[in-house]
Each structure stands twice: as structure tokens, then as C-alpha cells.
C-alpha positions as CSV (number, residue, x, y, z in Angstrom):
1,X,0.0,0.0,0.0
2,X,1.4,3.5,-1.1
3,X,1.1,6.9,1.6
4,X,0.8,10.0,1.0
5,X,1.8,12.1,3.8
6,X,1.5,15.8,4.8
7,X,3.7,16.6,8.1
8,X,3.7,19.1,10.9
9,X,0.6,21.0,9.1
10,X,0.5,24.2,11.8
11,X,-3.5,25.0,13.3
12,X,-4.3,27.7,15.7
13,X,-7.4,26.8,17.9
14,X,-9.2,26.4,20.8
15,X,-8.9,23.2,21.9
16,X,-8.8,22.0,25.4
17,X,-11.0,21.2,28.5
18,X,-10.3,24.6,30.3
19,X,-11.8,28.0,29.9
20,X,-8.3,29.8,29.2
21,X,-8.0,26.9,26.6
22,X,-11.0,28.1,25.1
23,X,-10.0,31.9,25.4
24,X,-6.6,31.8,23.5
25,X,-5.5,30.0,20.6
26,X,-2.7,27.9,20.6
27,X,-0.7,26.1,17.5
28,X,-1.8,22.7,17.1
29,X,0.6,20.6,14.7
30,X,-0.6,17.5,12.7
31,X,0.7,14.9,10.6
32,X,-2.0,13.2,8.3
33,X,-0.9,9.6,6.1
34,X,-3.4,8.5,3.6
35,X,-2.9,5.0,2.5
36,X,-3.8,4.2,-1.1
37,X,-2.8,2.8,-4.3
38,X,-0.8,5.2,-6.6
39,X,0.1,2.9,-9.5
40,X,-2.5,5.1,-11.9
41,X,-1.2,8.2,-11.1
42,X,2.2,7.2,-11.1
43,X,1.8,5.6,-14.8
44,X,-0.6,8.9,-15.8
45,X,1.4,11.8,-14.2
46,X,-2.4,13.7,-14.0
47,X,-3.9,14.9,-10.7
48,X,-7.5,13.9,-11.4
49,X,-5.9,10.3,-10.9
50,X,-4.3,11.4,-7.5
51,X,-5.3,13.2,-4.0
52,X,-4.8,16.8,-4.1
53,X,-3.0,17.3,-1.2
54,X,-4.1,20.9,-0.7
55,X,-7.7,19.6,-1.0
56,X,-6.7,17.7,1.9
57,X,-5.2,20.3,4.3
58,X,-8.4,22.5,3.5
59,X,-10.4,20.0,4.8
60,X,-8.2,18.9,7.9
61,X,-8.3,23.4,9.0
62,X,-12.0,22.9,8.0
63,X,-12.9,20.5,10.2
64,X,-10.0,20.9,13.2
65,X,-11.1,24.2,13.6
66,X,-15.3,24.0,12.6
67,X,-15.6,24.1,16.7
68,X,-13.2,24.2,19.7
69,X,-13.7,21.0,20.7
70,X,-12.6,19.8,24.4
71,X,-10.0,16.4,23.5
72,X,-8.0,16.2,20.3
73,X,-9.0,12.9,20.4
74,X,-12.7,14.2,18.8
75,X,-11.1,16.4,16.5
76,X,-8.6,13.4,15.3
77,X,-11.8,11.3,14.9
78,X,-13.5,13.7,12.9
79,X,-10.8,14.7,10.8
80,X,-10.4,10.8,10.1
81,X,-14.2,10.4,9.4
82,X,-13.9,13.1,6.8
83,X,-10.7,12.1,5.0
84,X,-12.0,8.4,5.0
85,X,-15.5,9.8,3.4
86,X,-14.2,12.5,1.3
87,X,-11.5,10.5,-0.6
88,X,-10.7,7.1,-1.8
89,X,-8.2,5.8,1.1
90,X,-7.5,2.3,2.4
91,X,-6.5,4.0,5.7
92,X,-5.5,7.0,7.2
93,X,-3.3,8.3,10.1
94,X,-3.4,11.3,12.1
95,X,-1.2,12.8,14.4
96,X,-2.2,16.1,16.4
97,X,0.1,17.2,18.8
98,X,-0.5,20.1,21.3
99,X,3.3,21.2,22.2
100,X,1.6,23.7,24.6
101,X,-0.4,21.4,27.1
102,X,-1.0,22.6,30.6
103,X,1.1,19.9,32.0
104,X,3.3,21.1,35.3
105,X,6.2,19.7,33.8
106,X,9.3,19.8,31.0
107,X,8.3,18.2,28.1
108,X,8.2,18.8,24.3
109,X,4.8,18.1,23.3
110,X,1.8,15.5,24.1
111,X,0.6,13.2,21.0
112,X,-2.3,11.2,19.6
113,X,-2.5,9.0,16.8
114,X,-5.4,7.8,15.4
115,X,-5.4,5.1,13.2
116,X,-8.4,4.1,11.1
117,X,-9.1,2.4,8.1
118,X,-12.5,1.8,5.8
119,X,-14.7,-1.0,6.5
């Protein structure tokens, strides 16, 4: 199975559980993999054959930022629902850090992945 990937797309929003979450955006960062096969478009060289990736990122700011949502574990699900409706994928990945966590402690960032595939 081919990917393509996009890597460390920068968001600002409003994600988190508490109100000063809420009340000041912070930059998200997100890795999306889409799993498909890209023998056509790789024999064709045409982008009606492929996924446009900046079709793609529109609809990853579209939907990670359509409401401040209170986990990134929502947004990652919705974002995956989308990509997995929108566009002819086997499986997709997503990866939304939030480097700016209020964690009392040193650390460089807090991660999900979310993994899903079509049924």
C-alpha cells in the first residue's frame, strides 16, 4: 500500500478542556498519512488520478477548527471520518500534537494518533 503524507501542518485553535484553553488560541501541529494505491497516477502523471493534497489540508483546517472541541482525540476522529468519506483511502493516520499542554512539567509536546481504516 502507497502513503501519502503531509507533516507538521501548523493550526491555531481552541482546543482543550479549560476555559483559558478556550479563550486563547494555541498552535496545534498535525501529521495526516493516507494509504492508497498510486500505481495510476504514477503511470498517468495527472492529478485527477491522485489526491490533491491541498484539498486535503483544506479540509483537515475545516474540520479541526469548525468548533473548539474539548480532546483532540474528537477532532482526530472527525478529521479521520472526513478524509475516510471524502477520498478514496484504504487507511489514514493522524497525528495532532499540542506542544503547549498545561502539563506542570518539561516536556516537548503531548501526542495522539489515530489510526483508522475503511470498513
Amino acid at each position: 500500500m502507497d502513503c501519502l503524507r503531509i507533516l507538521n501542518l501548523k493550526i491555531p485553535a481552541k482546543h482543550g478542556i479549560y476555559d483559558f484553553e478556550k479563550n486563547k488560541e494555541g498552535v496545534f501541529e498535525l501529521d495526516v498519512e493516507m494509504f492508497l494505491d498510486l500505481n495510476i497516477p504514477g503511470k498517468t502523471d495527472k492529478i485527477d488520478d491522485t489526491i490533491n493534497y491541498d484539498d486535503v489540508v483544506n479540509v483537515v483546517i475545516k474540520v479541526f477548527t469548525n468548533k473548539d472541541y474539548n480532546l483532540i482525540e474528537a477532532a482526530g476522529q472527525n478529521i479521520c471520518n472526513q478524509l475516510l468519506t471524502q477520498f478514496k483511502l484504504e487507511k489514514v493516520i493522524i497525528r495532532i500534537r499540542k506542544p503547549h499542554a498545561p502539563i506542570n512539567a518539561e516536556f516537548d509536546t503531548v501526542e495522539v494518533e489515530l489510526i483508522r481504516t475503511t470498513k
